[in-house]
N, C-alpha and C positions, 0 to 999 in steps of 0.2 A: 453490910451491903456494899455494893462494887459496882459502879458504872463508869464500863466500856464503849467509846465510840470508834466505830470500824473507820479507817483511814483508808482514801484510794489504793493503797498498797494491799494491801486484806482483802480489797471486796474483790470480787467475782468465787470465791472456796465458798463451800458450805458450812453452815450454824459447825454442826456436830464437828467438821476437820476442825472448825475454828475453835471452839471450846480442848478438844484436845491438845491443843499447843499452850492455850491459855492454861491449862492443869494440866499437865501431861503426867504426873501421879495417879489419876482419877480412870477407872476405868470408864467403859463405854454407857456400861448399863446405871450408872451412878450420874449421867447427863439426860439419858433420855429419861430415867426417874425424875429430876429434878424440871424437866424442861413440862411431863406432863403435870405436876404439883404445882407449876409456874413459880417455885423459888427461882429460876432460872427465864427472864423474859427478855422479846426482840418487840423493842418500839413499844415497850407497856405490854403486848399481847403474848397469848400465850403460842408456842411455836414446836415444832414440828423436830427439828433437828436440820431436816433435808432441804432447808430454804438457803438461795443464793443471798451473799451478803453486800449491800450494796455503800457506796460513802455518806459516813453520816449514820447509817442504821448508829438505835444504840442498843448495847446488850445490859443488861442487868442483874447481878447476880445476890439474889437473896439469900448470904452464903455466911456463916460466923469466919471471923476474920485466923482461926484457928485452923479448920477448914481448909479454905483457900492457902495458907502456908503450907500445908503437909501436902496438897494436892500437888503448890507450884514449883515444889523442888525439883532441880533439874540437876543435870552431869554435868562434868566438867566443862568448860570450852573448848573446843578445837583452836591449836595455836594460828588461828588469823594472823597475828600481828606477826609471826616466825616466818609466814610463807607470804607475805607482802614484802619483808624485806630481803630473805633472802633467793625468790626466785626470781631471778634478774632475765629482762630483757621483754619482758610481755608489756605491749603497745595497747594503748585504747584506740582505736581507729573510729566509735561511734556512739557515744551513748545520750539518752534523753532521762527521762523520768521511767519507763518501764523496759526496755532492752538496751544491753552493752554486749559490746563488737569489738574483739582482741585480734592481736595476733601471737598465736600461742610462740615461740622459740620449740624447737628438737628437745629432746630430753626431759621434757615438761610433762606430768599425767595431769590428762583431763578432770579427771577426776580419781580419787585413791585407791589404790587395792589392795591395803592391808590399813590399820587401824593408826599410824602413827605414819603416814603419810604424809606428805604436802604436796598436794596439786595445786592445778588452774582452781578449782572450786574454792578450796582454802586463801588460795592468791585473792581473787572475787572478793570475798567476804571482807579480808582485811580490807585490800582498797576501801569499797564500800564504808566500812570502819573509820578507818581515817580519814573521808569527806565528810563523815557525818550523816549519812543518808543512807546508815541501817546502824539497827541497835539492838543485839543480841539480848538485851536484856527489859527492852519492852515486850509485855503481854501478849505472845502469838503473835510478835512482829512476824509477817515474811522473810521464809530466808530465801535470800539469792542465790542464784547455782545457774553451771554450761546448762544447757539446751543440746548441744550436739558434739561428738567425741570424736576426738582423734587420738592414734596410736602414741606412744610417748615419745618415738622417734621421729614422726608425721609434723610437720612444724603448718603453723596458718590457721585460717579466719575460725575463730570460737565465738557462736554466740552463747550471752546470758540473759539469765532474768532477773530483772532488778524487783517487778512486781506481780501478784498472783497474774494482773488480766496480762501481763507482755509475757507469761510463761505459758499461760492459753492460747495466747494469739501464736508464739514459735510452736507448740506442740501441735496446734491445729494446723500450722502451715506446711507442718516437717511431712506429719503425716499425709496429709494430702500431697506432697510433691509441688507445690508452688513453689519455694525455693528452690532455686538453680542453684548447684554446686559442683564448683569445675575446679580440678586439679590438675597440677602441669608435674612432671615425671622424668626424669631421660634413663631411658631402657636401653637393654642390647639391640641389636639389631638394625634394620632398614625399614621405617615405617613408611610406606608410600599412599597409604590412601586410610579413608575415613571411614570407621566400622562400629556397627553396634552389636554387640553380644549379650546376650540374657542366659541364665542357667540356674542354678539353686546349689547355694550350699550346705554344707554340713559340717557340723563343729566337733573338733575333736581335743575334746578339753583336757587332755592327758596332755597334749604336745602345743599347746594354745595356738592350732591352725585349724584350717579350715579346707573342707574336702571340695572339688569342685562335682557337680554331675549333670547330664542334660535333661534328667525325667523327675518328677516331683515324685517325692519318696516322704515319709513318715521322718519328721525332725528335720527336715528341710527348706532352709526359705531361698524364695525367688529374689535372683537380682537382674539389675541390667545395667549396664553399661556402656557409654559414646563416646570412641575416643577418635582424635585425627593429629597427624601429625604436625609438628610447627617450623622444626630445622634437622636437619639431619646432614653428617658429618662420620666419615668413616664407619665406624661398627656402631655408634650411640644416638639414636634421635630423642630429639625435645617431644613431648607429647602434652597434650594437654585432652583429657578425659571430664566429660558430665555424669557426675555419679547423678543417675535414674532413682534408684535404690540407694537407700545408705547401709550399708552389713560390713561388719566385720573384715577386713582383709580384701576387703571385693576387691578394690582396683588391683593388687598386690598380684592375685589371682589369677584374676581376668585378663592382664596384661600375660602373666606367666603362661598363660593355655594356649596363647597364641603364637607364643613363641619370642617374647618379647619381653624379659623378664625386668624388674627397675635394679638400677646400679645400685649395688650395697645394699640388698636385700638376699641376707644369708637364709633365710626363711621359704622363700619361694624361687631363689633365683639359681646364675650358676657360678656358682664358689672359684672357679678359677679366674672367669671372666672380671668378679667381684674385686679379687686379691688383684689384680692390675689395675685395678682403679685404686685402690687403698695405698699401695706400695707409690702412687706417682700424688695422689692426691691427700693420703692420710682419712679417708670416708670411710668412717662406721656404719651407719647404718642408711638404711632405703633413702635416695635421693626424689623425695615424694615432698609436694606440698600442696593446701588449699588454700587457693588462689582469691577465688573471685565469688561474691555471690550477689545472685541477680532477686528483685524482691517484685513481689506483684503490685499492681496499684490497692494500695492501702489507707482505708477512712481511720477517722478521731478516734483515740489519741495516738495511732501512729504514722500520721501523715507525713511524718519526718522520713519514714521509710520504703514511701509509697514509689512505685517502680527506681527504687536507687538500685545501684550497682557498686559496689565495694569491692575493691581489688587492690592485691599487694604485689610490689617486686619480687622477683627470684631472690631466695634467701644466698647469704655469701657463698655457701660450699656449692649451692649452684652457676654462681658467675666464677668461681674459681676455676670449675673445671669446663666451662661453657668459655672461658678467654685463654684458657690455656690451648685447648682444643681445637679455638678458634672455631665455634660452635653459634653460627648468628643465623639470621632469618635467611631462609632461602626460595625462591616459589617450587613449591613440589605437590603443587593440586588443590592448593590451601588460600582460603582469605584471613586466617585467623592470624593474629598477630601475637610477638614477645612481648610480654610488658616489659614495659621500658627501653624497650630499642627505638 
């Protein structure tokens, strides 16, 4: 026999997700057997699978201790402790007991795309790790992971989840659009006024872009986008954009359709325009970051985040070529201001 007590970190997932992590050897059907036999019990009773699990519940497993070994064999660990030290430059800017608020660094994956990876996620886990405040190898511990993605080149604000209810509370708020998520840009062009664009796109996973078009079509998702200008300065203005919608490439796009494409964006932009910023400034890639995010009024337990606003400086490759430029605030229609000017 094996009793389990659900920790605030575990509760708000359901019986059966939680059982799966606890044996993740065991199929599906071999829980809900056990759960109507009651070898398997929540709080003494006999239980369903599909009950929320709250702190404190306790689980019970009327299980031979043979059993439960061969069920809880798991794979290897992902190197946590390899991509905590060696991916340098990632800031905590916010965390409590269920969400943490980074600042990702350029060249950084959100998350992996291939099996031997090290991203922000992997980053996550070790920290966590080495505070002590997650443990790979407790019983259907929660694991932690981003909330919201950005490109690898794309540098700025990552949130995570440290626990099931703070990965409910970002998932429910992402999708609703309660978070405000504003990114600042400097594109070609003369940005003179303040516009909102909406469209749908379409992914073309051959070439990992994306197609812009104005009518809803079959494989198509809806975006929008709010952008206004901040300083503008010969051929290059500051922008700062509210992504509406979060998709794939959207601001990338969206800027590009209008004719305003971001510096050092060989992907959507214009290549020659690019290579003069490269050649004077050494810029790889899209001069894109996420900036600032604005949070709704929020009850127990995240009243730490209740209407805050988190907001970062321009990253260096942006004040490098913004003081070379000589690229500062100018009025051109706009109350919005540079951080840190």
């Amino acid at each position: 026999m094996k009793q389990v007590i659900v920790t605030e970190r575990e509760a708000g997932q359901r019986l059966d997700k939680y059982l799966q992590k606890l044996l993740p050897g065991a199929p599906s059907s071999f829980f809900y057997k056990m759960l109507r036999k009651k070898n398997i019990t929540l709080n003494g009773k006999k239980a369903e699978g599909k009950e929320k699990l709250a702190p404190g519940d306790a689980l019970t497993l009327f299980l031979s201790q043979d059993t439960m070994e061969g069920f809880a064999k798991q794979g290897e660990l992902l190197p946590y402790e390899e991509a905590y030290s060696t991916l340098k430059g990632v800031q905590v800017l916010y965390e409590d007991a269920h969400v943490i608020i980074v600042n990702k660094p350029s060249g950084i994956l959100s998350q992996k795309a291939a099996p031997k990876d090290l991203s922000l996620n992997e980053w996550l886990l070790g920290y966590l790790l080495a505070k002590g405040d997650w443990d790979p190898k407790q019983p259907a511990a929660f694991k932690p992971s981003v909330c919201n993605r950005l490109d690898r080149n794309t540098s700025g604000l990552v949130m995570g989840a440290k626990s099931m209810a703070g990965s409910q509370m970002l998932g429910s708020l992402l999708q609703s659009r309660r978070i405000r998520k504003f990114y600042r840009m400097l594109v070609k062009g003369r940005v003179m006024r303040e516009k909102s664009l909406d469209g749908y796109l379409v992914k073309d996973e051959t070439g990992n872009k994306v197609r812009l078009i104005q009518k809803e079509a079959p494989d198509a998702v809806y975006i929008k986008t709010r952008y206004y200008p901040l300083a503008c300065v010969g051929d290059v203005t500051l922008v700062e954009a509210e992504l509406i919608t979060g998709k794939t490439h959207q601001i990338r796009i969206h800027l590009a359709s209008e004719g305003y494409p971001l510096v050092g964006d060989y992907k959507y932009g214009d290549r020659s325009f690019n290579e003069k910023y490269k050649r004077r400034y050494h810029i790889q890639s899209q001069l894109l970051y996420a900036c600032r995010l604005e949070f709704p009024g929020m009850e127990e337990p995240f009243e730490g985040l209740s209407q805050k606003k988190i907001e970062i400086p321009a990253p260096k490759e942006f004040l490098k070529l913004m003081e070379k430029e000589r690229l500062s605030e100018k009025k051109i229609g706009t109350t919005h201001k540079i951080s840190g000017s």
